[in-house]
C-alpha positions as CSV (number, residue, x, y, z in Angstrom):
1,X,103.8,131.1,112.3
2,X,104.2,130.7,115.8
3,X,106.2,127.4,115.3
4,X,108.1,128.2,113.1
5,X,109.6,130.8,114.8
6,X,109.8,128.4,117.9
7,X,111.7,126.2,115.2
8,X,114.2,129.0,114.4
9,X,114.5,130.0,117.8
10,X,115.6,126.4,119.4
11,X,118.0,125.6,115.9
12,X,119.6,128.9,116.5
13,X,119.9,128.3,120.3
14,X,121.1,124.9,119.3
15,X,123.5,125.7,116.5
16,X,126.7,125.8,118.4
17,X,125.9,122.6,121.1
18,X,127.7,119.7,119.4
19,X,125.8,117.7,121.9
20,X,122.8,118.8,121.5
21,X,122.4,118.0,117.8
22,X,121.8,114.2,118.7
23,X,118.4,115.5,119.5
24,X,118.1,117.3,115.8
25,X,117.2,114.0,114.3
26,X,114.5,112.8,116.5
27,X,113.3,116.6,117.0
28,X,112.5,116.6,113.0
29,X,111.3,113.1,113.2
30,X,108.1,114.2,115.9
31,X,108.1,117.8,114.2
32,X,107.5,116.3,110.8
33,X,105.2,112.6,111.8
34,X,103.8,113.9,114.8
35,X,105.2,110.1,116.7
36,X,106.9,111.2,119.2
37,X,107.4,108.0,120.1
38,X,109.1,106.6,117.1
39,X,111.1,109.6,117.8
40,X,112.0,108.6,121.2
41,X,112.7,105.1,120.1
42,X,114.9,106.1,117.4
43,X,117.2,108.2,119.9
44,X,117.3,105.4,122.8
45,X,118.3,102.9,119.8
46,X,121.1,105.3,118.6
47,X,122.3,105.8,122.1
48,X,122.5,102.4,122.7
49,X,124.3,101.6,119.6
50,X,126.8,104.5,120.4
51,X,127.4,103.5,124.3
52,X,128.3,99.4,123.3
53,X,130.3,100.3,120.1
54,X,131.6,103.7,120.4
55,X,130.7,104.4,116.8
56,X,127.5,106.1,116.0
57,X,124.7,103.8,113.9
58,X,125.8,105.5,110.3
59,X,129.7,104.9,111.4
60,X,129.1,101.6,112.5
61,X,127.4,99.8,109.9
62,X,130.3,101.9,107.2
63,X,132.9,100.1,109.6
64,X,130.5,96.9,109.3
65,X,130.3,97.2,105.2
66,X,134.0,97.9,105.3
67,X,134.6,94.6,107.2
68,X,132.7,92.7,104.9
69,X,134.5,93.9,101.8
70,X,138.0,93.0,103.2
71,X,136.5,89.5,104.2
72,X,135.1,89.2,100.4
73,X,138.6,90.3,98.9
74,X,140.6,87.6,101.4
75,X,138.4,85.3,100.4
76,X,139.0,86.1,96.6
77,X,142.4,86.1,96.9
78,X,142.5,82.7,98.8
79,X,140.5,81.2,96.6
80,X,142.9,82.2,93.2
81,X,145.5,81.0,95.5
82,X,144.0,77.6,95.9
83,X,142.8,77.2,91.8
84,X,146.7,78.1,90.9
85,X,148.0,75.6,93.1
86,X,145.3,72.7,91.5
87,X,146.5,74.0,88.0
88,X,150.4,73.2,88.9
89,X,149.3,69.9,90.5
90,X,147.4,68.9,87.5
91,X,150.6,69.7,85.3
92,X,152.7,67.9,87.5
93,X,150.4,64.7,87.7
94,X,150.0,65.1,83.6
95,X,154.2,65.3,83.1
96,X,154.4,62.0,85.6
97,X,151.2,59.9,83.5
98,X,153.1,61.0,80.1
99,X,156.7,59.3,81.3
């Protein structure tokens, strides 16, 4: 009982600090596995991620997965580009063999 009300307590006390719900993750994370040290790492890690990028981890692999798409669509594009040039060529090279 007595945690949970420590629980309440330090969620209502930490409700309306934007900053301070970084620390909800990794709070749950030793609350529920006991590690605090996974915890810990799991905090440094998205810190890191967030001070060389900008981006937090969840917005920067979105960004990276966006990235990816656009590269697999130019790449489709270039590539029907290149097979309807080979088709013209071929009808070309075809008119010239018949004459």
């Amino acid at each position: 009982m007595k945690k949970i009300f420590c629980l309440l307590l330090y969620f209502f006390l930490l409700v309306s600090c934007a900053q301070s719900t970084v620390m909800l993750g990794p709070a749950i994370t030793v609350y529920s596995s006991g590690n605090v040290y996974q915890a810990g790492l799991s905090y440094g890690a998205n810190e890191s991620i967030k001070k060389a990028t900008g981006k937090t981890a969840t917005e920067y692999v979105m960004s990276y997965k966006d990235l990816k798409k656009k590269e697999i669509e130019r790449t489709k594009k270039l590539q029907d580009l290149i097979e309807e040039h080979i088709k013209v060529t071929k009808k070309k090279l075809d008119l010239k063999n018949i004459q």
